[in-house]
N, C-alpha and C positions, 0 to 999 in steps of 0.2 A: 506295449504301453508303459509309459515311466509316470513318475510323479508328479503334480501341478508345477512348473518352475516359476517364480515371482519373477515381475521385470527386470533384465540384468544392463540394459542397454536404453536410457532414456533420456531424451530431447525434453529441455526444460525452455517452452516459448516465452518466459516470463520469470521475474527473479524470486519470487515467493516461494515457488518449489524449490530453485537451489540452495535459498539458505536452511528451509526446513532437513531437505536430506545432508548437507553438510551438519548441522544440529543433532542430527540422530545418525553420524557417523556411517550414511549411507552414501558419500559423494563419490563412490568409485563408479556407481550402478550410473550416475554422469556422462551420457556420450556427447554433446553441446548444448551448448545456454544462450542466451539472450545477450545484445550488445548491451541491455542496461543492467546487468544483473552485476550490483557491484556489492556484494555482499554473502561471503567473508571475502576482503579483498583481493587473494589471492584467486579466486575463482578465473580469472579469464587468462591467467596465466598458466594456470590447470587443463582449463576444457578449451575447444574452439568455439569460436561465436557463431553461431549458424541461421540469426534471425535477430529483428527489430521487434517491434508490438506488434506493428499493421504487414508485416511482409517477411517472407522467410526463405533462405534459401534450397530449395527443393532438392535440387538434385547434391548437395553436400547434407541434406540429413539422409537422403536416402544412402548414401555411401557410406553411413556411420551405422544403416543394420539396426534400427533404434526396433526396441521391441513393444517401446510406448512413446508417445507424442503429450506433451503435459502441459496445457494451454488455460488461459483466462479470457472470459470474459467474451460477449458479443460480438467486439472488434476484431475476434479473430478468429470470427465464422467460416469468414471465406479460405483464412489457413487450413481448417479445420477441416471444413469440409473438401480440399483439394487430397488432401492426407489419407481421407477413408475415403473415397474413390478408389484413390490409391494404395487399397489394402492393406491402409496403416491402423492400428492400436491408436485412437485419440480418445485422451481425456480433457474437459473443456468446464471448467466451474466458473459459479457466475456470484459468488458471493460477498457481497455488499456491507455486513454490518461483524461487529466484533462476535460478535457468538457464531455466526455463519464461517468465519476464521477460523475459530477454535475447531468448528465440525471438519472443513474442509485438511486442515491440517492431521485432524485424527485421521483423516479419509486418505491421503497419501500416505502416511506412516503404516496402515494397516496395506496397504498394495504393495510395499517394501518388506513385512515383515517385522514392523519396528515398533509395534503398537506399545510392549511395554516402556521402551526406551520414553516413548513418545509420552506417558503418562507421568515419567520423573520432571521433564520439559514441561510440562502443562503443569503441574503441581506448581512449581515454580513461578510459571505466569501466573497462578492463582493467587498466589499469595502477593507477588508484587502489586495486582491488581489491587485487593484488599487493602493494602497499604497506603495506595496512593489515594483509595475512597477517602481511610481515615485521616490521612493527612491533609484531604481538600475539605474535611468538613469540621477541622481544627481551624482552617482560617477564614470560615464564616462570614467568605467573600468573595461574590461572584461578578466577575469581570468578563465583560459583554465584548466578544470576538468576533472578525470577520474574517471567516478561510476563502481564499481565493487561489483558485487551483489555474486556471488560466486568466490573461489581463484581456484580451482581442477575440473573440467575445469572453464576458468576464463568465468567468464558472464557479458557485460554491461548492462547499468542501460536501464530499462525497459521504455515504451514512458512517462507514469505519470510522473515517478523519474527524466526522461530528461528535462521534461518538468518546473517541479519547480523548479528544481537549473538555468535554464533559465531566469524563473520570477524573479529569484534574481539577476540577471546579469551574470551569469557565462557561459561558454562557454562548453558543450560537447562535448568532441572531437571524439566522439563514434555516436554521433546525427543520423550516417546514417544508424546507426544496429537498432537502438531504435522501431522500427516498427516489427521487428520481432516478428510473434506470439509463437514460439517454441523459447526455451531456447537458443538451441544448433543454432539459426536464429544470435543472442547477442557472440556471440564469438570472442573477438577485437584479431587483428593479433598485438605481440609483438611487431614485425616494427614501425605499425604506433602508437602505444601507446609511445616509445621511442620519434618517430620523431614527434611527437606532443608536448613532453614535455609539460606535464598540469603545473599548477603551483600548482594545490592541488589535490588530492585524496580521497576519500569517499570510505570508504566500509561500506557496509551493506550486510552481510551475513545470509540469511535467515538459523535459525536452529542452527547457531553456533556463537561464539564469533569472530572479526574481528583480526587476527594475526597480530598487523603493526610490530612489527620486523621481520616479515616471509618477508613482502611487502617490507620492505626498503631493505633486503637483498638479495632481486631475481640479479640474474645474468644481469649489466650493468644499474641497476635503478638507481645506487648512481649517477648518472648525468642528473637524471630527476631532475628538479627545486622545484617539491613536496617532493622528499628526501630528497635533500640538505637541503632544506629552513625546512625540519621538519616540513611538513604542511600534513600529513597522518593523516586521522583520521575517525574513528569508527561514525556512525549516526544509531542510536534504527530502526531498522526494524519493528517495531509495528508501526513507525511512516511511515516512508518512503515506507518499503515494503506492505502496506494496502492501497488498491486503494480506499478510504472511508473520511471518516472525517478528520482522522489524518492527514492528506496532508494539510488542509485549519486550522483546530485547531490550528496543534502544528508546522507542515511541515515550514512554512515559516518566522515565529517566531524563530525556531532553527537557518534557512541556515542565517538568519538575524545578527542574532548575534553572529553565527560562524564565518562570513564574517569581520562583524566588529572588531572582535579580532587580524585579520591578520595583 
């Protein structure tokens, strides 16, 4: 009998685990990652890519001997559950809002062995977070926003997404879809998108590029205050859309100085 060994071989179906274990200087324990995982850039020039969201290649993670499977989300049940059949180690979190992040993040860092590491990192977010509260309640103005995460059918921004452009002072006017576990939960009615009048717009479209001439052009927008005023604008889904690191990295340093420019 020898001693508990921690995962030394694992398959990241999703980019949030790669940048965490890069972050806490665990990225060799990396045997493939995800075709979106573009963060730290050099990631896909490191690892092989062995899976998309919804589909994964089977028999190249099985060849890579992974001693864990590290997956997000309901979408990717059917991965998941193909994996442990196939007497694989799957892990599979389903977490939705900014504190659910922080737990989920403690929760790999301690299956790694990394947990104090992981406590200097977190310190860090803390205080950025802090900062950015008090800087959004020094300017004592709150600007009413519309996240749209797909155009065809349209989707609002997911509870994380809602929740940091919050941090930064802004207002969602979607706020009461954001809990939605299902996509089609996130489906804002035109009406009240109109009679809310945001004063800016976000898209972040997972998979594709964000069309703002498509957005300013939709039927009756030109008298929303985000198209008038020209304040539509495109935010990286690596950042926004990955319930992981990028949220506290890069997330609130972007809406910061997005903000500031208006």
């Amino acid at each position: 009998m020898k001693s508990p060994n921690l995962p030394e071989r694992i398959i990241c179906l999703t980019e949030e685990s790669v940048e965490l274990l890069y972050l806490l200087g665990e990225e060799s324990r990396i045997v493939g990652v995800s075709q979106y995982a573009l963060r730290p850039p050099e990631v896909k020039k490191d690892k092989p890519v062995v899976s998309v969201f919804t589909h994964a290649n089977q028999k190249k993670i099985l060849d890579l001997l992974p001693d864990l499977i590290i997956g997000y989300s309901d979408i990717q049940k059917d991965i998941a559950k193909n994996f442990i059949e196939l007497g694989q180690n799957v892990f599979i979190s389903n977490h939705r809002t900014l504190q659910e992040t922080l737990n989920y993040c403690a929760m790999i860092a301690a299956l790694v062995g990394a947990s104090e590491k992981f406590e200097i990192i977190l310190k860090r977010w803390m205080t950025k977070i802090k900062e950015t509260q008090e800087w959004a309640a020094k300017r004592n103005k709150k600007l009413k926003v519309y996240l749209e995460e797909w155009d065809e059918p349209r989707i609002s921004g997911i509870r994380y997404f809602s929740e940091l452009v919050e941090l930064c002072g802004l207002q969602d006017i979607n706020s009461h879809l954001r809990d939605g576990i299902l996509a089609r939960d996130r489906f804002p009615e035109e009406g009240h998108i109109l009679k809310e009048n945001p004063d800016i717009i976000l898209g972040c479209w997972c998979g594709k590029p964000v069309d703002i001439p498509s957005i300013m052009n939709r039927p009756g927008w030109d008298k929303v205050q985000a198209v008038s005023e020209k304040r539509v604008f495109e935010v990286p889904p690596e950042i926004f859309l990955q319930p992981g690191p990028a949220l506290f990295e890069s997330g609130l340093d972007y809406l910061r100085n997005l903000i500031e420019e208006l």
